[in-house]
Rosetta silent file (secondary structure, phi, psi, omega in degrees, C-alpha in Angstrom):
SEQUENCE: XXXXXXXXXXXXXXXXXXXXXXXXXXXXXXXXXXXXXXXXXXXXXXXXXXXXXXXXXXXXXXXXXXXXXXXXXXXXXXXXXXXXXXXXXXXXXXXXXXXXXXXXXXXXXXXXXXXXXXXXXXXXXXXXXXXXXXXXXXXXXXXXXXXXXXXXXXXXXXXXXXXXXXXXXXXXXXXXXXXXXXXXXXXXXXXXXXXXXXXXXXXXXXXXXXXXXXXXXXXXXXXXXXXXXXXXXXXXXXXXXXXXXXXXXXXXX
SCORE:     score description
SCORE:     0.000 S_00000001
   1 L     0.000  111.897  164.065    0.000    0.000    0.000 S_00000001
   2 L   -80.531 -173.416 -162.659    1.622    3.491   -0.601 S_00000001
   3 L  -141.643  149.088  175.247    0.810    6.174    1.288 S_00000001
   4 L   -57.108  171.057 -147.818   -0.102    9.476    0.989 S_00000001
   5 L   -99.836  156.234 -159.414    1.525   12.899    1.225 S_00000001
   6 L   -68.235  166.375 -172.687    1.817   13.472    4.870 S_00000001
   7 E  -124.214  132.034  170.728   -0.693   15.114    6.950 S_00000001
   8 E   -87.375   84.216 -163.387    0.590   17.582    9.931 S_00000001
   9 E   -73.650  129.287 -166.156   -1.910   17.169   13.070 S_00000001
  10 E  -123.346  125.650 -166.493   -0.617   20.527   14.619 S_00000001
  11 E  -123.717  124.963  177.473   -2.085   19.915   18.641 S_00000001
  12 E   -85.701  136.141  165.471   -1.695   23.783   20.123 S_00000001
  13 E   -47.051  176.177 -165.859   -0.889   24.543   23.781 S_00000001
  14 E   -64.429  128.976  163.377   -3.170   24.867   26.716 S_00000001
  15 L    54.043   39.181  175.679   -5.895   27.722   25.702 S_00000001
  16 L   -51.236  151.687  160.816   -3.215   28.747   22.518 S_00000001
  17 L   -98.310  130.727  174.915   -4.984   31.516   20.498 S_00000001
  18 H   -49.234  -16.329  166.511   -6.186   30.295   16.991 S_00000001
  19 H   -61.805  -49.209 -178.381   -4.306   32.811   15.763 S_00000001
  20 H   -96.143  -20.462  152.072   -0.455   31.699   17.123 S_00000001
  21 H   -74.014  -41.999 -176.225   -1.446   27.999   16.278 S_00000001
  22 H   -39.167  -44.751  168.202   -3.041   28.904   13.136 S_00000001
  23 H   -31.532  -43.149  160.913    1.103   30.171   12.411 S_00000001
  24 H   -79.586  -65.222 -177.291    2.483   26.571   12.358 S_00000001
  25 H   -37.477  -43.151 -156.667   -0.330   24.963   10.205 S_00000001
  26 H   -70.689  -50.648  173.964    0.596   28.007    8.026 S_00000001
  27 H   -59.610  -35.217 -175.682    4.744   26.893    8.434 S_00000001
  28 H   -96.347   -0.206  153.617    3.864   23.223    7.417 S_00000001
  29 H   -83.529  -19.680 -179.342    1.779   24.352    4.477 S_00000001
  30 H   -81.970   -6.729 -170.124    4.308   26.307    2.779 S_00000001
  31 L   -92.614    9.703  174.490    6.736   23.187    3.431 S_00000001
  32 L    68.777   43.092  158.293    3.894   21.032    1.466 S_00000001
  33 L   -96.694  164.384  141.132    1.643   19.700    4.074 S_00000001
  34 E   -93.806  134.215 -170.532   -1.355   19.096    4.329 S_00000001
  35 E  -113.893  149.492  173.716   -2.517   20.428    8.050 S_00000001
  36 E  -150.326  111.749  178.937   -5.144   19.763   10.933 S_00000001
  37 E   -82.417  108.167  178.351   -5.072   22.219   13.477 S_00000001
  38 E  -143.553  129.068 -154.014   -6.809   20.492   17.589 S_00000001
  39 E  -112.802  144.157  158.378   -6.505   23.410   20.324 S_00000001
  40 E  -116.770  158.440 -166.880   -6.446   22.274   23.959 S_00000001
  41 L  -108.817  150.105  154.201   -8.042   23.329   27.153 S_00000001
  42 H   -44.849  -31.001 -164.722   -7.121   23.354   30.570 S_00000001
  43 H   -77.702   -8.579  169.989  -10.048   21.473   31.484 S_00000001
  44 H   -80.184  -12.718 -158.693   -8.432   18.411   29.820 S_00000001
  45 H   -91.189   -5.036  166.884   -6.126   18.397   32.510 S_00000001
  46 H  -114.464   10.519 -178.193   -9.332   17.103   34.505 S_00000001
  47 L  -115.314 -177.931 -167.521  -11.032   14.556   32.324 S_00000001
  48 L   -98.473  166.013 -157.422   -9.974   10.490   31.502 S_00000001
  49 L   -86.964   -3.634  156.664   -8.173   10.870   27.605 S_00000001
  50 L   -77.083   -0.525 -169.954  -12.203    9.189   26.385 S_00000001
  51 L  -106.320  -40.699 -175.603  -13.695   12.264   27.078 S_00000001
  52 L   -48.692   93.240  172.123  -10.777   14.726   25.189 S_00000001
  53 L    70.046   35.517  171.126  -11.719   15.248   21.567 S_00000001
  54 L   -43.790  -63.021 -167.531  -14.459   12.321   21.457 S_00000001
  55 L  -125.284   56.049  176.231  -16.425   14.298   19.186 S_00000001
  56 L  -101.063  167.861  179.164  -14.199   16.997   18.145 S_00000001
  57 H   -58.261  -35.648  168.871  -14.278   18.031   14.004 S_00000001
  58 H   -35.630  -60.509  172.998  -10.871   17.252   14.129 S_00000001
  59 H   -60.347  -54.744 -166.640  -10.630   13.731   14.713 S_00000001
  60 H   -75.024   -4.684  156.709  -13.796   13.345   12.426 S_00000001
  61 H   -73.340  -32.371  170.934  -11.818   15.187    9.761 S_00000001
  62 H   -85.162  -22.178  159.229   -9.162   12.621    9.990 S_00000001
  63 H   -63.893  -48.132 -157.201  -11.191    9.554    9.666 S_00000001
  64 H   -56.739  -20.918  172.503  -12.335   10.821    6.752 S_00000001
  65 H   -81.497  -20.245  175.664   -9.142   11.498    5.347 S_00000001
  66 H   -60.455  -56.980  158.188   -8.069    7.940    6.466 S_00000001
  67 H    -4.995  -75.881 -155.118  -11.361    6.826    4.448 S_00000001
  68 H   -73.996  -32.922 -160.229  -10.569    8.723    1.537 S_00000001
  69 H   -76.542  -59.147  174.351   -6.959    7.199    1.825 S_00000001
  70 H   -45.785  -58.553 -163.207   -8.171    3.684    1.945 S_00000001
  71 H   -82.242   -8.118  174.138  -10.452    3.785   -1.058 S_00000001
  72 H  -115.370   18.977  148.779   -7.914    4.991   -3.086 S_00000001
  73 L    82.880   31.728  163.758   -5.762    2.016   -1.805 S_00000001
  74 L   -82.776 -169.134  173.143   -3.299    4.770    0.002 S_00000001
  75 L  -157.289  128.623 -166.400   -2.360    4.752    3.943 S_00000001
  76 L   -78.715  178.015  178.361   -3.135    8.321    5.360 S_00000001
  77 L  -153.329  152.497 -152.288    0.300    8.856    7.205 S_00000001
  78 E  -142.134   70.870 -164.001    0.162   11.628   10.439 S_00000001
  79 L   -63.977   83.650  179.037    2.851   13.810   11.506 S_00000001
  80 E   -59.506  130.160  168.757    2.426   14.979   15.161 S_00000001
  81 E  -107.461   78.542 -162.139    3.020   18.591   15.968 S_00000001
  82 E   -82.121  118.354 -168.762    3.118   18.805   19.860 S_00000001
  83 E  -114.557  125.945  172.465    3.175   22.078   21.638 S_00000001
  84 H    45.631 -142.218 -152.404    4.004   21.756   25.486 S_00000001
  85 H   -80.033  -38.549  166.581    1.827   19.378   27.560 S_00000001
  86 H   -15.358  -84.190 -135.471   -1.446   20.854   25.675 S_00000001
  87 H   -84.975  -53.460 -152.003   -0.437   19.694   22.331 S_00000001
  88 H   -87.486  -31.999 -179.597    1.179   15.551   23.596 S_00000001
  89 H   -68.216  -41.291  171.017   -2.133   15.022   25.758 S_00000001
  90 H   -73.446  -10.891  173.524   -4.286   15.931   22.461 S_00000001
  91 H   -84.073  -36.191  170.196   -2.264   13.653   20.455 S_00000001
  92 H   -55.470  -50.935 -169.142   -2.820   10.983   22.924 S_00000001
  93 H   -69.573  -17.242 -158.376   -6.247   11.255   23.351 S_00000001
  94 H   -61.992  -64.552  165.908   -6.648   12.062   19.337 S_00000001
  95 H   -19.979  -65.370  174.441   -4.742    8.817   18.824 S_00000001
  96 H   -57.595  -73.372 -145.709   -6.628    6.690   21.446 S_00000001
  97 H   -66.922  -79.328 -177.201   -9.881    7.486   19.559 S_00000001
  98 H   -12.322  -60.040  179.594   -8.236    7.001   15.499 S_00000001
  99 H   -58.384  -78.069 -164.634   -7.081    3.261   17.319 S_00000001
 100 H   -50.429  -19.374  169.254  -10.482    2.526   18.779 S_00000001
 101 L   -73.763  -26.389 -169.970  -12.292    3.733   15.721 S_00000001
 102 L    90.189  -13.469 -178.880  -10.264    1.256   13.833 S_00000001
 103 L   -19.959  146.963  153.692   -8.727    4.360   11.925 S_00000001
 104 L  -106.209  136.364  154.360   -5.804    2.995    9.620 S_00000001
 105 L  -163.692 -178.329 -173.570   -3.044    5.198    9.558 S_00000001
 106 L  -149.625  134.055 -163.281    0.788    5.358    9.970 S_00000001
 107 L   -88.598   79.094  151.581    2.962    7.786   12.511 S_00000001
 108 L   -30.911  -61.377 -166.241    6.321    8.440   10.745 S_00000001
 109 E  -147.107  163.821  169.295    8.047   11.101   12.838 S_00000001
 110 E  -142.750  133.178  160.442    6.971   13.192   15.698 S_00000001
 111 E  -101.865  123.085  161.677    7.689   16.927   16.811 S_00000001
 112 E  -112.447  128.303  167.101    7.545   18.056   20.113 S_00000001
 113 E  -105.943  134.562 -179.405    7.961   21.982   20.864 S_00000001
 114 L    31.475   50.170  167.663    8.672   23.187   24.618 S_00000001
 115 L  -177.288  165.539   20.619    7.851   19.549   25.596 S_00000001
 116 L  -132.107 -170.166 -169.217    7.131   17.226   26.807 S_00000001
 117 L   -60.755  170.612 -170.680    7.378   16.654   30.436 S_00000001
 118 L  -108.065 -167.345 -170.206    9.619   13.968   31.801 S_00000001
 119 L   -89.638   56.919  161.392    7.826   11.008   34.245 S_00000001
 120 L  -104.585  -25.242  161.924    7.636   12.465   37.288 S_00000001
 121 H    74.686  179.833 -178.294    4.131   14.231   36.039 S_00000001
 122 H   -19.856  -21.961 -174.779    2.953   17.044   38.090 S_00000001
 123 H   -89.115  -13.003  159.744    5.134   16.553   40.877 S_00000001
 124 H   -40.326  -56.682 -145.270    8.110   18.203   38.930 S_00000001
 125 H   -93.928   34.990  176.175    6.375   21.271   39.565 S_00000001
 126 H   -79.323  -50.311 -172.145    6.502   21.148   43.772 S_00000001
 127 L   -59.295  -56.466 -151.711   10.033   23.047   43.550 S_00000001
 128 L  -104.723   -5.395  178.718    9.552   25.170   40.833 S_00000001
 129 L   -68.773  -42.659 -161.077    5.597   26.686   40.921 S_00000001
 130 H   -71.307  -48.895 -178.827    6.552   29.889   42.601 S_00000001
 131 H   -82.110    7.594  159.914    8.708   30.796   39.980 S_00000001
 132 H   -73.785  -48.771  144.724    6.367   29.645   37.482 S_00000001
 133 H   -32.106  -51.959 -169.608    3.803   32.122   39.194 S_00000001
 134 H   -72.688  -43.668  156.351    6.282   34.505   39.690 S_00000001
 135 H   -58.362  -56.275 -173.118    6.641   34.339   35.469 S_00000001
 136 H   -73.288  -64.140 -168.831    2.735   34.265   34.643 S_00000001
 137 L   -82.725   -1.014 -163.032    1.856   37.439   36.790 S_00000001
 138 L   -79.659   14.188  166.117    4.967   39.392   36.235 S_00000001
 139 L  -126.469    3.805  167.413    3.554   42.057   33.667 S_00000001
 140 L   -63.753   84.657  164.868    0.338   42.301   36.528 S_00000001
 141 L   -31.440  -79.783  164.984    1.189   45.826   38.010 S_00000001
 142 L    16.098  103.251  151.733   -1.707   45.343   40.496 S_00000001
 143 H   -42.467  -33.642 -132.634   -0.523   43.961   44.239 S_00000001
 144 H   -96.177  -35.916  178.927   -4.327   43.165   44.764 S_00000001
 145 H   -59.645  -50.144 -173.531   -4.557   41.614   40.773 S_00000001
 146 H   -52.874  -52.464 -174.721   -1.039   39.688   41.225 S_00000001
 147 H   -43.035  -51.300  171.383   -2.602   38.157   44.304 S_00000001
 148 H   -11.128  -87.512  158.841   -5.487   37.151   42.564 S_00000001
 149 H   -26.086  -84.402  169.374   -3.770   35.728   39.921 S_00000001
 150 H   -17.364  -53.267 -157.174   -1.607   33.689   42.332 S_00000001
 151 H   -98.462  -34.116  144.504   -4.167   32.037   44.264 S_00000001
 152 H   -39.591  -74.475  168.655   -6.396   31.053   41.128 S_00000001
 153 H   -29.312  -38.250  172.135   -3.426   29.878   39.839 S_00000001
 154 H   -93.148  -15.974 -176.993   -2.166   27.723   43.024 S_00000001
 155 H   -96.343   -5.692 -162.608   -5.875   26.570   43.643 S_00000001
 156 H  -102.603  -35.846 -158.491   -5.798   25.058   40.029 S_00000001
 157 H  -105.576   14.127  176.207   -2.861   23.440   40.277 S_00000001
 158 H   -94.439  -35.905  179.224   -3.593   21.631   43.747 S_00000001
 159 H   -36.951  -55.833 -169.704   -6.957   20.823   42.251 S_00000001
 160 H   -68.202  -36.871  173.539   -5.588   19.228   39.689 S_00000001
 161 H  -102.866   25.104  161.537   -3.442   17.262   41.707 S_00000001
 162 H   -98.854  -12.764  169.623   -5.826   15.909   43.899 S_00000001
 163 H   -57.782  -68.123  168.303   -7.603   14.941   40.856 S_00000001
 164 L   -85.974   50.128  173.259   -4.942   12.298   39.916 S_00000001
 165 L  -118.705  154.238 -141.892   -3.773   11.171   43.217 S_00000001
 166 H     1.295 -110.588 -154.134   -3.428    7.885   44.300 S_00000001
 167 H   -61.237  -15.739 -150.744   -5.727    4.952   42.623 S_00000001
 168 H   -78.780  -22.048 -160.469   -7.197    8.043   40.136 S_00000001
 169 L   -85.037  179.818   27.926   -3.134    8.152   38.481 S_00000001
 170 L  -113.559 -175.357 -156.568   -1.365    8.238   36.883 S_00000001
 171 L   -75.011 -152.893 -161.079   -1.564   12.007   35.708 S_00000001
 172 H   -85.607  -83.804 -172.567   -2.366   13.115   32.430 S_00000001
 173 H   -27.990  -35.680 -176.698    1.848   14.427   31.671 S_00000001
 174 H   -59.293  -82.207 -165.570    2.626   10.325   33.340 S_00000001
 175 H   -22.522  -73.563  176.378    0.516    8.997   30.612 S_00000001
 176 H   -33.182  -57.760 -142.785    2.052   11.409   27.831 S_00000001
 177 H   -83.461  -60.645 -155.045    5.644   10.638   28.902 S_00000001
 178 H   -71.766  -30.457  161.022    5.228    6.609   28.968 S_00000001
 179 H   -50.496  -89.337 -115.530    2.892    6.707   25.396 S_00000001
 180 H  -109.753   13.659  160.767    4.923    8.717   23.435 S_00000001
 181 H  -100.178  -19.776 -155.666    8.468    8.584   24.957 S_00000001
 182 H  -132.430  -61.490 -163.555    8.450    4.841   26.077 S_00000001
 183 H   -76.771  -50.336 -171.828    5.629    3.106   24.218 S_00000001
 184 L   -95.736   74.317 -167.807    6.675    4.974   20.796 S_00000001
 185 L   -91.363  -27.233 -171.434   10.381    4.721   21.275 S_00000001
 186 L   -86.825    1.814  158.746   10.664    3.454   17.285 S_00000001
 187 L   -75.357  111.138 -178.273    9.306    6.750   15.971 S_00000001
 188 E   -64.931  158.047 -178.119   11.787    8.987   15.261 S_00000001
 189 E  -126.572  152.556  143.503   11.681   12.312   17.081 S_00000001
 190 E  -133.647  151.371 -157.011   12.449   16.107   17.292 S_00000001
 191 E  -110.594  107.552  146.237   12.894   17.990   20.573 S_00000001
 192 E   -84.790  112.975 -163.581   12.911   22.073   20.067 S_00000001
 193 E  -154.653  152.412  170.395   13.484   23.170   23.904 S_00000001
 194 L   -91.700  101.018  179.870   14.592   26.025   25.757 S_00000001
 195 L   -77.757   29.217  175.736   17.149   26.493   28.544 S_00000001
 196 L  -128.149   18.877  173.254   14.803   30.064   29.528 S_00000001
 197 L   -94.983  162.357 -175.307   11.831   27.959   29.668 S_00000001
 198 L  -151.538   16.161  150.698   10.600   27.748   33.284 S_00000001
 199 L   -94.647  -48.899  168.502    7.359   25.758   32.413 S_00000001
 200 L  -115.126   92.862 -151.431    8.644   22.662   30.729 S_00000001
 201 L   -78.094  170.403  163.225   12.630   23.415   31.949 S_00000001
 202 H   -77.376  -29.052 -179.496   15.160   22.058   29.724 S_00000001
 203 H   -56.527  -53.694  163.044   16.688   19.628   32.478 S_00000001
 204 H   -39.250 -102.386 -172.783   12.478   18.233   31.787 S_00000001
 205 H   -59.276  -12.432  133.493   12.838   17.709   28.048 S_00000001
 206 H   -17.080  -66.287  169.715   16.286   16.523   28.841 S_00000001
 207 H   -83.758   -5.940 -153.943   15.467   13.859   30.648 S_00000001
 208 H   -98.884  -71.918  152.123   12.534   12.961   28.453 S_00000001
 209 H    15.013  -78.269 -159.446   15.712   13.161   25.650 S_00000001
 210 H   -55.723  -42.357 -160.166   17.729   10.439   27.389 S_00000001
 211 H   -84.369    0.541  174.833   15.582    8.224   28.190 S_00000001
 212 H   -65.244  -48.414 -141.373   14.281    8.307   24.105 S_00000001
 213 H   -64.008  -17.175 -150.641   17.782    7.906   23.333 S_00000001
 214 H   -76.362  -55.896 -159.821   18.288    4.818   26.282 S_00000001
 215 H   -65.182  -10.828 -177.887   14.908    3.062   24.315 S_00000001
 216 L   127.031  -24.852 -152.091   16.713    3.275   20.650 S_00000001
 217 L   -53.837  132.330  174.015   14.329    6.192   19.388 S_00000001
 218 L   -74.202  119.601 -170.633   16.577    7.914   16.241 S_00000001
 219 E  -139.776  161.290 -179.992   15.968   11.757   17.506 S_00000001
 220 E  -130.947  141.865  176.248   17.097   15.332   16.580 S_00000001
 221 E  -142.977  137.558 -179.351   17.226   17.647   19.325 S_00000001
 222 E  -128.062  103.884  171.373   17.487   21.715   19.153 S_00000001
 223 E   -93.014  115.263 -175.509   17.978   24.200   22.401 S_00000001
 224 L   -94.422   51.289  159.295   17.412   27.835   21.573 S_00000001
 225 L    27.282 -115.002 -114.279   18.591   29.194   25.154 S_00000001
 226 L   -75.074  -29.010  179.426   17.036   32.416   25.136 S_00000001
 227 L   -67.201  135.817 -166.714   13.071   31.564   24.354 S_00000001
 228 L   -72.047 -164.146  155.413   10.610   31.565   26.522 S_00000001
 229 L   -44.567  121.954 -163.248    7.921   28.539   26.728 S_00000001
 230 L    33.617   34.972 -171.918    6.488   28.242   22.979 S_00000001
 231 L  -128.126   62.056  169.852    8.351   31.101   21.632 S_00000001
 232 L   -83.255  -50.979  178.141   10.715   29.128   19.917 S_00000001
 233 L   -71.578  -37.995 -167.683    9.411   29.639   16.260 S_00000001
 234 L   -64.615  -54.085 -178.270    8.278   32.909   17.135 S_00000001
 235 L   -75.084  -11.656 -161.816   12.071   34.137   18.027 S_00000001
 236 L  -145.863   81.313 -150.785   13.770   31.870   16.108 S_00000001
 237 L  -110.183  -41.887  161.846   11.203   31.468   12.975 S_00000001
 238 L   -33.268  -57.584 -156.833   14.505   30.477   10.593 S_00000001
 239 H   -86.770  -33.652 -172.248   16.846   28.112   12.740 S_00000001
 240 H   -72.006  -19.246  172.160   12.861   26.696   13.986 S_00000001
 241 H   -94.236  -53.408 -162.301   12.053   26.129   10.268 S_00000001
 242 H   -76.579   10.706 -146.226   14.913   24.898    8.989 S_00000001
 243 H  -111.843  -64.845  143.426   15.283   22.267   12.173 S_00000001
 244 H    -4.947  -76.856 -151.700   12.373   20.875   10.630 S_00000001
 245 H   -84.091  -43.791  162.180   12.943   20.683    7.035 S_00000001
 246 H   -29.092  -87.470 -174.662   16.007   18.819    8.447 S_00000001
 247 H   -63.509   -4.688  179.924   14.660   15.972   10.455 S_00000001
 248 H  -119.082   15.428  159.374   11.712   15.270    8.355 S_00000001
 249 H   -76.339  -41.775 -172.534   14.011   15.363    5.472 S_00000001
 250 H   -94.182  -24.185  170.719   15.922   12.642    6.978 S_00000001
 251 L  -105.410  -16.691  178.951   13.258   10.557    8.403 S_00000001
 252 L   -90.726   56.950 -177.813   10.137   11.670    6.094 S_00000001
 253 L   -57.314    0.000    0.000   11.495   10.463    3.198 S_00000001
């Protein structure tokens, strides 16, 4: 069966503007994709991965291109574009549903940007929230607004981890790490990471890094120091393109 020209599922960070995802579909069309754009919510971070894009148009855009793929005696083939923890939880759940659907298709390469987390899952971020807080409110003039912020912020992320504690884990970032870093280890990868990120540190996709490299996975890996958390392409829209055209040059034949 040959297979078709690839299709670029571009899965956007948590509550991403359609606008700054729209920006990548738009980079992997001029490189001669075809694109699918699936934006994620915080609110994923509190459902099981059957409830996460059950019935979104996405997914039901991609059977159909698998469909369409089939009948003309093709194999759709599905190039994940994963931005932070957002973008590898919608490719999981996107995934889980394509398999359970029966979907035929075939995963060639994978990109992760400013991800993804290593396995320690939420509890990386016991050390490290305040200055993650300390980052998110830091253009807040306000004392009484910062506070706010802060305490929304800190009640969200204890929520969240009483949500997946004990029998309910592991968390959603657990899951993510042991699919697609452990479970897909034969899929080649590329890593685009930051040592100025302070959501998903670099020391994080580091460690994610090693342990591809420990399972066999053939990987590319690129740290632009100075960019913050998903402003890799934005600051670095050249060396972030051409990073790209690289690794899926060498594995997207």
């Amino acid at each position: 069966m040959s297979r078709r020209v690839p299709l670029v599922l571009v899965c956007g960070w948590m509550h991403a503007p359609s606008r700054g995802v729209a920006k990548y579909a738009n980079l992997f069309q001029r490189l001669g994709y075809r694109t699918e754009v699936v934006e994620s919510h915080v609110g994923h971070l509190f459902m099981p991965p059957a409830w996460i894009h059950a019935k979104s148009p996405t997914v039901a855009a991609l059977e159909s291109a698998a469909s369409i793929a089939n009948n003309d005696d093709t194999e759709l083939v599905i190039i994940p574009h994963l931005i932070s923890g957002g973008g590898c939880l919608s490719w999981y759940c996107v995934e889980r549903h394509l398999r359970q659907r029966g979907v035929r298709f075939f995963v060639p390469a994978m990109i992760f940007d400013s991800s993804p987390n290593s396995g320690k899952g939420f509890d990386v971020f016991e050390g490290s929230f305040d200055k993650i807080l300390d980052d998110f409110t830091s253009t807040t003039t306000s004392p009484v607004k910062r506070w706010i912020a802060r305490t929304v912020l800190k009640a969200g992320w204890a929520a969240v981890m009483l949500r997946w504690s004990g029998r309910f884990g592991p968390d959603p970032l657990q899951r993510n790490f042991a699919k697609l870093i452990i479970a897909d280890a034969a899929i080649p990868k590329l890593f685009l990471y930051s040592s100025n990120d302070v959501i998903i540190t670099a020391p994080e996709v580091e460690e994610a890094i090693a342990a591809a490299a420990a399972g066999g996975t053939p990987l590319d890996q690129v740290n632009f120091h100075t960019s913050l958390h998903v402003s890799h392409y934005l600051d670095y829209p050249e060396v972030y393109e051409q990073s790209i055209v690289n690794f899926l040059t060498k594995y997207v034949p």
